[in-house]
N, CA, C and O atoms as a CHARMM CRD file, in Angstrom:
* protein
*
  336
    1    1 UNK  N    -88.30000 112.37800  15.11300 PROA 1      0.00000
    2    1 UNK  CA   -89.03000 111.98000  16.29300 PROA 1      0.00000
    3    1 UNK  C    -88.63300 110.56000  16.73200 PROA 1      0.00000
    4    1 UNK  O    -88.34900 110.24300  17.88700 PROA 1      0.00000
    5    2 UNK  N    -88.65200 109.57300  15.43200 PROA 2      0.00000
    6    2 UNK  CA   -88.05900 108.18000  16.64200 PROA 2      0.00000
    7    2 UNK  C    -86.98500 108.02300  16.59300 PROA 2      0.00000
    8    2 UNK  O    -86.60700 107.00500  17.17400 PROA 2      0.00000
    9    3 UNK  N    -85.89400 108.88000  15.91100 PROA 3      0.00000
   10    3 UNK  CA   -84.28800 109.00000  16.99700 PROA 3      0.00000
   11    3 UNK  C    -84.35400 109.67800  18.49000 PROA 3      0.00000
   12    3 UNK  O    -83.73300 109.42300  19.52200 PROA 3      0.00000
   13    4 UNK  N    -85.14900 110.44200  18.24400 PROA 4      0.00000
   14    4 UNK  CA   -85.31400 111.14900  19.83600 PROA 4      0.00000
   15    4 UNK  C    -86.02700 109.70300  21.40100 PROA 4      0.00000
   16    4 UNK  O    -85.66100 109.33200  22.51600 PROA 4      0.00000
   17    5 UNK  N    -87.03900 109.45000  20.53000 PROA 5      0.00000
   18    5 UNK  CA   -87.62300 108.05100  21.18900 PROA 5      0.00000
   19    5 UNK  C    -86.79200 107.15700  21.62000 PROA 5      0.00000
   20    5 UNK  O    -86.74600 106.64700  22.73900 PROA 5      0.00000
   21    6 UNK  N    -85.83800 106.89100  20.30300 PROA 6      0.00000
   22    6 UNK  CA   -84.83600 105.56200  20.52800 PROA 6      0.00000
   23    6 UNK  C    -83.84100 106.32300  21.47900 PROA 6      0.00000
   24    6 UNK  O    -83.67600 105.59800  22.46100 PROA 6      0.00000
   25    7 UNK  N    -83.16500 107.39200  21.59000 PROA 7      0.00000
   26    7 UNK  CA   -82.14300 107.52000  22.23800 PROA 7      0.00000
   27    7 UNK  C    -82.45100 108.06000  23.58700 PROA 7      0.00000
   28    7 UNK  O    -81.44300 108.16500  24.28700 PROA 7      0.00000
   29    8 UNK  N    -83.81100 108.51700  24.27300 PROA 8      0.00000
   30    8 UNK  CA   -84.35500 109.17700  25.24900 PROA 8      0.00000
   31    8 UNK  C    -84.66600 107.57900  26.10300 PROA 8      0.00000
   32    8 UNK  O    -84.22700 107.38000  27.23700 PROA 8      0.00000
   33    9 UNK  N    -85.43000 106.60600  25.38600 PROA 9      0.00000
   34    9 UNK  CA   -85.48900 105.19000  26.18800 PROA 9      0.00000
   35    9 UNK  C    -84.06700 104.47400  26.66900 PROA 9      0.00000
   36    9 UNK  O    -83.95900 103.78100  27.68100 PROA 9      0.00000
   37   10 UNK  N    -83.10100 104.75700  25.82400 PROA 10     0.00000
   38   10 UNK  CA   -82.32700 103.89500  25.77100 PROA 10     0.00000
   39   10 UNK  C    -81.51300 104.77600  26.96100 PROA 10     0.00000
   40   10 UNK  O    -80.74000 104.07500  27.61300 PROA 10     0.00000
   41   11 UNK  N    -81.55700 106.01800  27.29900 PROA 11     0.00000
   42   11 UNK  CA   -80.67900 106.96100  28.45000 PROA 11     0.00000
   43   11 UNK  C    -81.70000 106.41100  29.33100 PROA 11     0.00000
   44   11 UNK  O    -81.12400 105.92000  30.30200 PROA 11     0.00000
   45   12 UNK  N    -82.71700 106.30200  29.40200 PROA 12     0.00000
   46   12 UNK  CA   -83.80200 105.62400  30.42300 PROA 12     0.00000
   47   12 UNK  C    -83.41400 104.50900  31.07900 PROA 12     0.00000
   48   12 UNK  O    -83.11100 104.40100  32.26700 PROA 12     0.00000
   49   13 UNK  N    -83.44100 103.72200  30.26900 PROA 13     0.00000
   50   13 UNK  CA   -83.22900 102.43400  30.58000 PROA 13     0.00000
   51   13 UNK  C    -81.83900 102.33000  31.60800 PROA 13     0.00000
   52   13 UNK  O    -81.79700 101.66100  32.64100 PROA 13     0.00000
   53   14 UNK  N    -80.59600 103.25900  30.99100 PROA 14     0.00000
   54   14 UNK  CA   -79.30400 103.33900  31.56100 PROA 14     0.00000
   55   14 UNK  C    -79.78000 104.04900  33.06100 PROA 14     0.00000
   56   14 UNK  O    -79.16700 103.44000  33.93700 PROA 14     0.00000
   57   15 UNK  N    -80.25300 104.62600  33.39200 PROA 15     0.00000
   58   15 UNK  CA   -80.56900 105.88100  34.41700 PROA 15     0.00000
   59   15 UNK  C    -81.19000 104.47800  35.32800 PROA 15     0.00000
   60   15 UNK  O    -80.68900 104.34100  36.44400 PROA 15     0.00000
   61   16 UNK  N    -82.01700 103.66900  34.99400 PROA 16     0.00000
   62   16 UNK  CA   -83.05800 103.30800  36.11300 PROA 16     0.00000
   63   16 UNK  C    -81.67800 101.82800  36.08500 PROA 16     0.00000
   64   16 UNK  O    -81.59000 101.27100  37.17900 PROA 16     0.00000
   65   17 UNK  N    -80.95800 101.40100  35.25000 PROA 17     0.00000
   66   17 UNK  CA   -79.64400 100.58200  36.10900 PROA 17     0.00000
   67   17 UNK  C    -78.98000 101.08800  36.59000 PROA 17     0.00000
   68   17 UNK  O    -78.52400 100.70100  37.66600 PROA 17     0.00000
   69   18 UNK  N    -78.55900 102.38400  35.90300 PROA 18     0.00000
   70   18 UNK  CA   -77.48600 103.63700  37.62400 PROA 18     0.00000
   71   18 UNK  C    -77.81800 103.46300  38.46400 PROA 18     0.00000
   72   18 UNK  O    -77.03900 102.97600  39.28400 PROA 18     0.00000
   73   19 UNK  N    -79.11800 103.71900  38.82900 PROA 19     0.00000
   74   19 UNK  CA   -79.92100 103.94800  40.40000 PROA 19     0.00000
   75   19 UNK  C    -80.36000 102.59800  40.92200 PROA 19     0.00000
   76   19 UNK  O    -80.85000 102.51600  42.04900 PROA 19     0.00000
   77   20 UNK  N    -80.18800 101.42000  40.06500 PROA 20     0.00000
   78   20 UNK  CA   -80.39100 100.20200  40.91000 PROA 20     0.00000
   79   20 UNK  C    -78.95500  99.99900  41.20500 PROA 20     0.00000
   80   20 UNK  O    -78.87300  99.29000  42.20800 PROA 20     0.00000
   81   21 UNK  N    -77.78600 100.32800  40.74800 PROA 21     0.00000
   82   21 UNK  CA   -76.52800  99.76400  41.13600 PROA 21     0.00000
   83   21 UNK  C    -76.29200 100.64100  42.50900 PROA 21     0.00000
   84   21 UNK  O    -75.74000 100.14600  43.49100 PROA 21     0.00000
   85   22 UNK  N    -76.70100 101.80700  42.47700 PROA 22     0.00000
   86   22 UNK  CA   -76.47600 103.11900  43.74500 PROA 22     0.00000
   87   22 UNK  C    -77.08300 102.24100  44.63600 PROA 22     0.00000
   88   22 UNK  O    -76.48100 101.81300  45.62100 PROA 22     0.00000
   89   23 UNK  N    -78.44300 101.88400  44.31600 PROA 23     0.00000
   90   23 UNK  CA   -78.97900 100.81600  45.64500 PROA 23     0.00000
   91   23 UNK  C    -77.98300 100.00900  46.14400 PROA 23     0.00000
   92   23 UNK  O    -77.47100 100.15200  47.25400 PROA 23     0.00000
   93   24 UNK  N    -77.66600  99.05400  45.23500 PROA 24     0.00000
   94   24 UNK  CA   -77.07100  97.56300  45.79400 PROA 24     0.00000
   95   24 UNK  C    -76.14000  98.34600  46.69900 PROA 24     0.00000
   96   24 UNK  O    -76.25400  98.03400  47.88400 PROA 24     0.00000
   97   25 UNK  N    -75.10900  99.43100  46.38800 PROA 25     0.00000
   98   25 UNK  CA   -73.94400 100.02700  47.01300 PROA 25     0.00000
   99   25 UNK  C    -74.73400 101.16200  48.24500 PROA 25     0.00000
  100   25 UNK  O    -74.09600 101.87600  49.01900 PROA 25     0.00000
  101   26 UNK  N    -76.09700 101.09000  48.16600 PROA 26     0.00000
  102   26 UNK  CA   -76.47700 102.12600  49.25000 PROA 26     0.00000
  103   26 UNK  C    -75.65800 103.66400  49.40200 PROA 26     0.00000
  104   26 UNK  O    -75.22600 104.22300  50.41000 PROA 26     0.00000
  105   27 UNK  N    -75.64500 104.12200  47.82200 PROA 27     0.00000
  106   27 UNK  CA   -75.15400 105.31500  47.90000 PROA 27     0.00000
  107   27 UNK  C    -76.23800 106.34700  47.50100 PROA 27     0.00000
  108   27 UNK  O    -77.33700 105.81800  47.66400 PROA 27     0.00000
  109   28 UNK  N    -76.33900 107.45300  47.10000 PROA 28     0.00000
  110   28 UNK  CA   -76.95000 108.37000  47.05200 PROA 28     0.00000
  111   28 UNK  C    -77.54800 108.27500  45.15700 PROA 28     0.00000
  112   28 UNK  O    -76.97200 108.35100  44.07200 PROA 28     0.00000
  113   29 UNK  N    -78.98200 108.07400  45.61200 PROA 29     0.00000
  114   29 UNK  CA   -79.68600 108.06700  44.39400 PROA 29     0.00000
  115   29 UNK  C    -80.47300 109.26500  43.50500 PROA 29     0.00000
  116   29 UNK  O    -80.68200 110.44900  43.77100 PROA 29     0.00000
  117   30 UNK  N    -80.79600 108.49400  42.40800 PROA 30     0.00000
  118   30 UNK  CA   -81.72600 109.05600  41.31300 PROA 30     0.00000
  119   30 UNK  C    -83.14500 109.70900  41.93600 PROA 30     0.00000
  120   30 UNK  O    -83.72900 109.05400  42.79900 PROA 30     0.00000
  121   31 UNK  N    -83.53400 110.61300  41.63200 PROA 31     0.00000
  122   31 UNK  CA   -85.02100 111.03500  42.64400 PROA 31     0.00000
  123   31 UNK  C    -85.40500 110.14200  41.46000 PROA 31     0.00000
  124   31 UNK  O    -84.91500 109.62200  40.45800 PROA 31     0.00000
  125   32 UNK  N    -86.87600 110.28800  42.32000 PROA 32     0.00000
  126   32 UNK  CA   -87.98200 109.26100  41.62800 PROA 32     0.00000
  127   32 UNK  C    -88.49200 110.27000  40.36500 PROA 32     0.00000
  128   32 UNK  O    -88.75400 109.93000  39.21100 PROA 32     0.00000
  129   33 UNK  N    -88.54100 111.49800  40.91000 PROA 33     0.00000
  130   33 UNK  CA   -89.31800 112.59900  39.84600 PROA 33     0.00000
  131   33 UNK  C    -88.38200 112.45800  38.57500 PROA 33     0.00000
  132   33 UNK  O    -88.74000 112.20700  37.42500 PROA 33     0.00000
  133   34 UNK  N    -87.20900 112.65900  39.00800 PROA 34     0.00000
  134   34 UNK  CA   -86.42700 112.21000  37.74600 PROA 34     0.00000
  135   34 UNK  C    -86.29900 111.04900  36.73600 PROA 34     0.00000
  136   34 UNK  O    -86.07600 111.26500  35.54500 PROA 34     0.00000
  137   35 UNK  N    -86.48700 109.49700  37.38200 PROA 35     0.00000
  138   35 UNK  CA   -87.21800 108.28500  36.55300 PROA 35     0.00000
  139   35 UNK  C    -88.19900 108.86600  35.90000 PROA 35     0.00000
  140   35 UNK  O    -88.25200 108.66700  34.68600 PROA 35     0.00000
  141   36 UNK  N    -89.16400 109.68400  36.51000 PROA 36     0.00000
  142   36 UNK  CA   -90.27900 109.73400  36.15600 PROA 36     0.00000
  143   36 UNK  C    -90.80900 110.39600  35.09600 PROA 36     0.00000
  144   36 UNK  O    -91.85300 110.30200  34.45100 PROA 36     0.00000
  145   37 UNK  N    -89.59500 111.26600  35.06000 PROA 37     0.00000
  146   37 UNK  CA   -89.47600 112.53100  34.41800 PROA 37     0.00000
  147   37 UNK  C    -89.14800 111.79500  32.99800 PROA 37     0.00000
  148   37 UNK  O    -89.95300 111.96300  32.08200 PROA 37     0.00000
  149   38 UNK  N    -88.23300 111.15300  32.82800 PROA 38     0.00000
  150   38 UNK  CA   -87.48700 110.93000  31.69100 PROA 38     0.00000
  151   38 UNK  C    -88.39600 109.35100  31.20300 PROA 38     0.00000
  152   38 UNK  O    -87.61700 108.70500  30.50300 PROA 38     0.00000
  153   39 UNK  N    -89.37000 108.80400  31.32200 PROA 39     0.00000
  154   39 UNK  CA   -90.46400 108.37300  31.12700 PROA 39     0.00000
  155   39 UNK  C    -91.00300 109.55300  30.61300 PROA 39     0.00000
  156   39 UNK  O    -90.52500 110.08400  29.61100 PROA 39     0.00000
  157   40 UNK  N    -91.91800 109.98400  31.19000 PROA 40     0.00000
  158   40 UNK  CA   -92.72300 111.46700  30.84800 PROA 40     0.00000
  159   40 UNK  C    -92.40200 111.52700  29.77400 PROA 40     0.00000
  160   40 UNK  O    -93.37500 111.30800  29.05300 PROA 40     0.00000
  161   41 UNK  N    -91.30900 111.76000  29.09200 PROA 41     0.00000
  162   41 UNK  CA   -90.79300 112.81800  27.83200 PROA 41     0.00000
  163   41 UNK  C    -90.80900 111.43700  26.61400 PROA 41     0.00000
  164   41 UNK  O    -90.87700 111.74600  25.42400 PROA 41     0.00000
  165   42 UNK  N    -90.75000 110.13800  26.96000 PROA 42     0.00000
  166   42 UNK  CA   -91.17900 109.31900  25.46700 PROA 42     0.00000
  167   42 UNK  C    -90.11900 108.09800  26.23800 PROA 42     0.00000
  168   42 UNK  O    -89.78300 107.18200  25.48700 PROA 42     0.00000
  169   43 UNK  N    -89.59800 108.04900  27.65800 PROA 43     0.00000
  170   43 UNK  CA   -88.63100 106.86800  27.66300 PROA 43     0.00000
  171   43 UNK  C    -89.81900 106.10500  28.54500 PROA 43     0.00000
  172   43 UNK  O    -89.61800 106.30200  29.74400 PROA 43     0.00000
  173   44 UNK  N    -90.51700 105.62200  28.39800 PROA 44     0.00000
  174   44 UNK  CA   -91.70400 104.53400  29.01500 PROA 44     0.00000
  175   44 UNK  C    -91.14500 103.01800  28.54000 PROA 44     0.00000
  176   44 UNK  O    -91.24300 102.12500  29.38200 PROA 44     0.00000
  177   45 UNK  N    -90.66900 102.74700  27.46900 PROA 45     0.00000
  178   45 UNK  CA   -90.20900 101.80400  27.33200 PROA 45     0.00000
  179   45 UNK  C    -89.05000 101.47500  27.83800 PROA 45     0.00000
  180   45 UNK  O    -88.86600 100.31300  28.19900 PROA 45     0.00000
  181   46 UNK  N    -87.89000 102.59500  27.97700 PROA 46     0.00000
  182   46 UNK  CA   -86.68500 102.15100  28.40200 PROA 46     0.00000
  183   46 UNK  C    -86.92400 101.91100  29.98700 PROA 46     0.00000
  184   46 UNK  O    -86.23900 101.11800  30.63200 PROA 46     0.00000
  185   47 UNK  N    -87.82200 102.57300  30.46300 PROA 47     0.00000
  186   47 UNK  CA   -88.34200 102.60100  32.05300 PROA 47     0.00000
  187   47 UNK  C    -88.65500 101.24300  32.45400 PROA 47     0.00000
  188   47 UNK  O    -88.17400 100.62600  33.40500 PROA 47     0.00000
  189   48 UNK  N    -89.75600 100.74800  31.38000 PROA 48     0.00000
  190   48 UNK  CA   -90.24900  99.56500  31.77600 PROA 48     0.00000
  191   48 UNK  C    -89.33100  98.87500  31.42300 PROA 48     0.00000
  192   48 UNK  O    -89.06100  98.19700  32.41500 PROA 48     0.00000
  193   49 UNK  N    -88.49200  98.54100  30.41600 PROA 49     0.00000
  194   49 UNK  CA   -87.34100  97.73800  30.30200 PROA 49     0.00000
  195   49 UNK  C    -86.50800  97.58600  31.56600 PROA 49     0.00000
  196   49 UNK  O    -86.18600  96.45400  31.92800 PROA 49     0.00000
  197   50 UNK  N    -86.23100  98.39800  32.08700 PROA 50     0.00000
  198   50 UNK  CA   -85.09800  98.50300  32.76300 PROA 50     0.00000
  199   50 UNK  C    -85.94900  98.31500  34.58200 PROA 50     0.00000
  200   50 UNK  O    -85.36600  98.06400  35.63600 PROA 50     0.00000
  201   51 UNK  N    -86.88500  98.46100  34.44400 PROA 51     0.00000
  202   51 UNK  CA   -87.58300  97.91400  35.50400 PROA 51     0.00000
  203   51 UNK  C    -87.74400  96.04200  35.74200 PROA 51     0.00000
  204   51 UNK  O    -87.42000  95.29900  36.66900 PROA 51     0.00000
  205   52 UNK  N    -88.31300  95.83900  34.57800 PROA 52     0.00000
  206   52 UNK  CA   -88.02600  94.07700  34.30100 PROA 52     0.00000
  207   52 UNK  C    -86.53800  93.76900  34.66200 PROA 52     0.00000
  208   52 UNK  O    -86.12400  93.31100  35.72600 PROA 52     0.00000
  209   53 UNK  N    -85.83400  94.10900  33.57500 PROA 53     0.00000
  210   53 UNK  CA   -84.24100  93.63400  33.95400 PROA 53     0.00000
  211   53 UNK  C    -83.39500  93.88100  34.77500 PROA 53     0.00000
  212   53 UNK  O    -82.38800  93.17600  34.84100 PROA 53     0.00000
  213   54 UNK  N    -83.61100  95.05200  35.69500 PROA 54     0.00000
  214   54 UNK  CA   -82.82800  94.93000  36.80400 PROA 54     0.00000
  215   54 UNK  C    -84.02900  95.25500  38.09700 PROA 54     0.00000
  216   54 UNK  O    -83.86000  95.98400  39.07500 PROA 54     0.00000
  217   55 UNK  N    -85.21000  94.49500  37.75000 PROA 55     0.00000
  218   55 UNK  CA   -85.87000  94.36400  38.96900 PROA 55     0.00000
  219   55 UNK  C    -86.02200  95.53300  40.15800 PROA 55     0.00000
  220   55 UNK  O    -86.32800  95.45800  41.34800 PROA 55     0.00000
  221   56 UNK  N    -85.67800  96.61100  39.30800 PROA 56     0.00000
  222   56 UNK  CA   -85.92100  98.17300  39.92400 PROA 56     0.00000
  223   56 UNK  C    -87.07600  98.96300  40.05400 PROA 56     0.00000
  224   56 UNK  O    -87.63400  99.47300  39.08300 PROA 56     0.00000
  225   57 UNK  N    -87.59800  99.12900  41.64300 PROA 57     0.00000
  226   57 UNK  CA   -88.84700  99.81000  41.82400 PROA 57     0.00000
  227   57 UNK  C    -90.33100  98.89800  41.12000 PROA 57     0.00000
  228   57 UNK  O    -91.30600  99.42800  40.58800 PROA 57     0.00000
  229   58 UNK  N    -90.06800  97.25800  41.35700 PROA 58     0.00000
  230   58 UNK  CA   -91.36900  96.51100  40.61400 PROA 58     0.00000
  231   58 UNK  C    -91.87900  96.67400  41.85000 PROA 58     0.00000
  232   58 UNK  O    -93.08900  96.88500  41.76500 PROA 58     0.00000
  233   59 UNK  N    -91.38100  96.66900  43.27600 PROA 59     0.00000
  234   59 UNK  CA   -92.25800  96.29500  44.39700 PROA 59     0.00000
  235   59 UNK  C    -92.67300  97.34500  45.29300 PROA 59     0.00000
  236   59 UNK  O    -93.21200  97.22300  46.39300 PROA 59     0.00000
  237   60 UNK  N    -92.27400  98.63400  44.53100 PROA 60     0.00000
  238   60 UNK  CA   -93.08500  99.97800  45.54900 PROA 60     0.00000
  239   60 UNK  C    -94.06800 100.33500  45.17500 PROA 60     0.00000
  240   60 UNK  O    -93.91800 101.30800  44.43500 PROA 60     0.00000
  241   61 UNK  N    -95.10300 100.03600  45.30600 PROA 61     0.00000
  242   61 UNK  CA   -96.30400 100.62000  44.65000 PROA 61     0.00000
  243   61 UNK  C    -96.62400 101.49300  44.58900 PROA 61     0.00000
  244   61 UNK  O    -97.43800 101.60200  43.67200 PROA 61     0.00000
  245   62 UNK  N    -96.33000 102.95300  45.46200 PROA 62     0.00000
  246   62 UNK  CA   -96.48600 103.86200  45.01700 PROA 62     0.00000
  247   62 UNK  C    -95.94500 104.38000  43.49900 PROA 62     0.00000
  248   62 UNK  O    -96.57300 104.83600  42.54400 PROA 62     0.00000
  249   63 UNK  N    -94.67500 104.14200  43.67300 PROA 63     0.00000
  250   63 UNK  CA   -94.08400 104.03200  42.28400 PROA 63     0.00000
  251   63 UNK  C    -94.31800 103.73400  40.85900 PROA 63     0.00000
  252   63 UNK  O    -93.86500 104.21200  39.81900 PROA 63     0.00000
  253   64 UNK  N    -95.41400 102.52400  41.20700 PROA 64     0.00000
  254   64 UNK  CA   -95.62600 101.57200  40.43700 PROA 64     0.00000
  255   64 UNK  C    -97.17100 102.75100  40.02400 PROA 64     0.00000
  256   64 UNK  O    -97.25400 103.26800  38.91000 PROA 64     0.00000
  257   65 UNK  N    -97.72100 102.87600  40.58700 PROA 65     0.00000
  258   65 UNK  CA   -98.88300 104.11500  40.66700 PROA 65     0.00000
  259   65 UNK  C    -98.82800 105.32000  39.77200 PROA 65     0.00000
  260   65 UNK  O    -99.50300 105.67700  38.80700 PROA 65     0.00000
  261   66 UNK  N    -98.01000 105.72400  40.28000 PROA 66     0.00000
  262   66 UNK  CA   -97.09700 107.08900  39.35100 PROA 66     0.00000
  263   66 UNK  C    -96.57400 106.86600  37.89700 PROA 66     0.00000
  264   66 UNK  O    -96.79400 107.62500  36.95300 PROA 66     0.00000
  265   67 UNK  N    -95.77600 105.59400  37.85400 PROA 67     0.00000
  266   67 UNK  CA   -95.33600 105.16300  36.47600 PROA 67     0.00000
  267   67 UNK  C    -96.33100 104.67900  35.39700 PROA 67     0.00000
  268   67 UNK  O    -95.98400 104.50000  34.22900 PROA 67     0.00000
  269   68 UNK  N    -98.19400 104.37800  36.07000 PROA 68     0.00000
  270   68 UNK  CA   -98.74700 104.00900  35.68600 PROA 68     0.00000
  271   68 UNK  C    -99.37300 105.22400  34.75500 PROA 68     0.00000
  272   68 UNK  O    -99.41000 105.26900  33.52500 PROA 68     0.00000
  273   69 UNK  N    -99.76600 106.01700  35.53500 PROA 69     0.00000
  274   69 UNK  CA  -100.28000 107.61600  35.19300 PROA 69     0.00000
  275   69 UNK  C    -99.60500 107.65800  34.63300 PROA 69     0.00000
  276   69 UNK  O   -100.20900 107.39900  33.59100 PROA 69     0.00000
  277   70 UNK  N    -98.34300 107.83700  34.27600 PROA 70     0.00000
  278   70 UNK  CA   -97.30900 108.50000  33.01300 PROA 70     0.00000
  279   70 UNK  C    -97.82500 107.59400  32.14500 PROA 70     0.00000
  280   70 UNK  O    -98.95600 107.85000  31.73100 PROA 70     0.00000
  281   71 UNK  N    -97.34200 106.68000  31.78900 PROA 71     0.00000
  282   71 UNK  CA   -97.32100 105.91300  31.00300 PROA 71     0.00000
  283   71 UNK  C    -99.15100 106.44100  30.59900 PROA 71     0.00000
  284   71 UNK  O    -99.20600 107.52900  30.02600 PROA 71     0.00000
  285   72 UNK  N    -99.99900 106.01400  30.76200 PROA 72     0.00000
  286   72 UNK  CA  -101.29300 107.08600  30.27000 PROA 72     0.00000
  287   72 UNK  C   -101.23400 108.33800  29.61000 PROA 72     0.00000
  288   72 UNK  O   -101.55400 108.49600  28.43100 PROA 72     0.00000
  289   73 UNK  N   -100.81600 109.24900  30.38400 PROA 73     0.00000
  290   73 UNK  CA  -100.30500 110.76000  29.72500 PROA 73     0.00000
  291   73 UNK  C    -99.56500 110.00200  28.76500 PROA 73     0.00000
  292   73 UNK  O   -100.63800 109.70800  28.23900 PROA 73     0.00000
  293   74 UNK  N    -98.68200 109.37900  28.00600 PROA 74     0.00000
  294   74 UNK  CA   -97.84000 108.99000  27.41600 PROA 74     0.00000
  295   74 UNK  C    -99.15800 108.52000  26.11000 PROA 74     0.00000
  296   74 UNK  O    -99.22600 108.60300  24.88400 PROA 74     0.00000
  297   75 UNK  N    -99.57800 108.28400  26.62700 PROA 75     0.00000
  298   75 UNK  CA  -100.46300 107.09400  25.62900 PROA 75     0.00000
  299   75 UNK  C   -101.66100 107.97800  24.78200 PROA 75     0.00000
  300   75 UNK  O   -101.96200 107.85000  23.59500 PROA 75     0.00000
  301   76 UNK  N   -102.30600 109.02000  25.90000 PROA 76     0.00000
  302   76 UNK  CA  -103.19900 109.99000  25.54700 PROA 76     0.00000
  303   76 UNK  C   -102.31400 111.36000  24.77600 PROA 76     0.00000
  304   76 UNK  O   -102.85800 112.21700  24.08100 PROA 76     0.00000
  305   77 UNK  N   -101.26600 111.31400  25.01000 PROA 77     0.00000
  306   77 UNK  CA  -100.35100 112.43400  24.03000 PROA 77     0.00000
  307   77 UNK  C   -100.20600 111.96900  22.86000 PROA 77     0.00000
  308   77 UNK  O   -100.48400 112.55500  21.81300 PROA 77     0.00000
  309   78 UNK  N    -99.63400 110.57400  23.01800 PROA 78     0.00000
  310   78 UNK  CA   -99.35900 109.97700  21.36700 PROA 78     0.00000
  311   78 UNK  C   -100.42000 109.91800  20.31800 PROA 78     0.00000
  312   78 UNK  O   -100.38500 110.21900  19.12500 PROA 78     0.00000
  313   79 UNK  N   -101.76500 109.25900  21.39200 PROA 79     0.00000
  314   79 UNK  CA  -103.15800 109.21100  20.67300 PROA 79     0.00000
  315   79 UNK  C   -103.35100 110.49900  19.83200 PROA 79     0.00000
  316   79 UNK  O   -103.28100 110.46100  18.60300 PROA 79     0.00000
  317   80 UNK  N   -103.59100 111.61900  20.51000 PROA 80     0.00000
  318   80 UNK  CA  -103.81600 113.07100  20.28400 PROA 80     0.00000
  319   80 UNK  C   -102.83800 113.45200  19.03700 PROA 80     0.00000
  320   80 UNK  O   -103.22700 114.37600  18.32300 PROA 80     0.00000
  321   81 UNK  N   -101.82200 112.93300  18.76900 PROA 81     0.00000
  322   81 UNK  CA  -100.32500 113.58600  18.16200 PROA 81     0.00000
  323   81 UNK  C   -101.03500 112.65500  16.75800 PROA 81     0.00000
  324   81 UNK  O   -101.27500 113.20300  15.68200 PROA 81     0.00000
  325   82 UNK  N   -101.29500 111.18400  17.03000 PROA 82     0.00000
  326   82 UNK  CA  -101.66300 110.53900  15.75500 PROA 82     0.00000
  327   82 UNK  C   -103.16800 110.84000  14.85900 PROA 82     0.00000
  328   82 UNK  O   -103.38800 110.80800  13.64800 PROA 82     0.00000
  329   83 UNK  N   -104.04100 111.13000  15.99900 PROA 83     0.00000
  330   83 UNK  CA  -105.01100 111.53300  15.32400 PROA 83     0.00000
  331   83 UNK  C   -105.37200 112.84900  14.75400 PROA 83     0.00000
  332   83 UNK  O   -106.38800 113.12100  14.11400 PROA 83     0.00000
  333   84 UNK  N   -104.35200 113.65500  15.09400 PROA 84     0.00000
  334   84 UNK  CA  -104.20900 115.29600  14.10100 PROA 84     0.00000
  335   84 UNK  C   -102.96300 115.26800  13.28500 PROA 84     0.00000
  336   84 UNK  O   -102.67300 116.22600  12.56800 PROA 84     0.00000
């Protein structure tokens, strides 16, 4: 389980600098469901990492909304997973 963690954040983290470099070049991006997605599944850290360091999606709030809720589901799954 935390090789899956470590290597699912760390493709995270890479995915949300792909799609900030597609920005700078204004080419064709990452859907959001897909950030969102790969958060969802245990990369919340590489998400938020990679949100700090390349300053990706801090200022859309909807975004910021959505990533919040995951990150919850994230938190209430783990809770649930540790306490059984």
């Amino acid at each position: 389980m935390m090789f899956f963690l470590l290597i699912i954040n760390v493709i995270t983290f890479g995915v949300f600098g792909y799609d900030k470099q597609k920005a700078r070049k204004q080419q064709r991006r990452i859907s959001e469901n897909t950030l969102l997605g790969l958060s969802l599944i245990g990369g919340i850290i590489g998400a938020g990492t990679g949100m700090v360091v390349f300053n990706h999606k801090v200022s859309k709030k909807s975004f910021l909304v959505k990533f919040f809720l995951v990150v919850l589901i994230d938190l209430f799954v783990l809770y649930r997973l540790i306490r059984n």
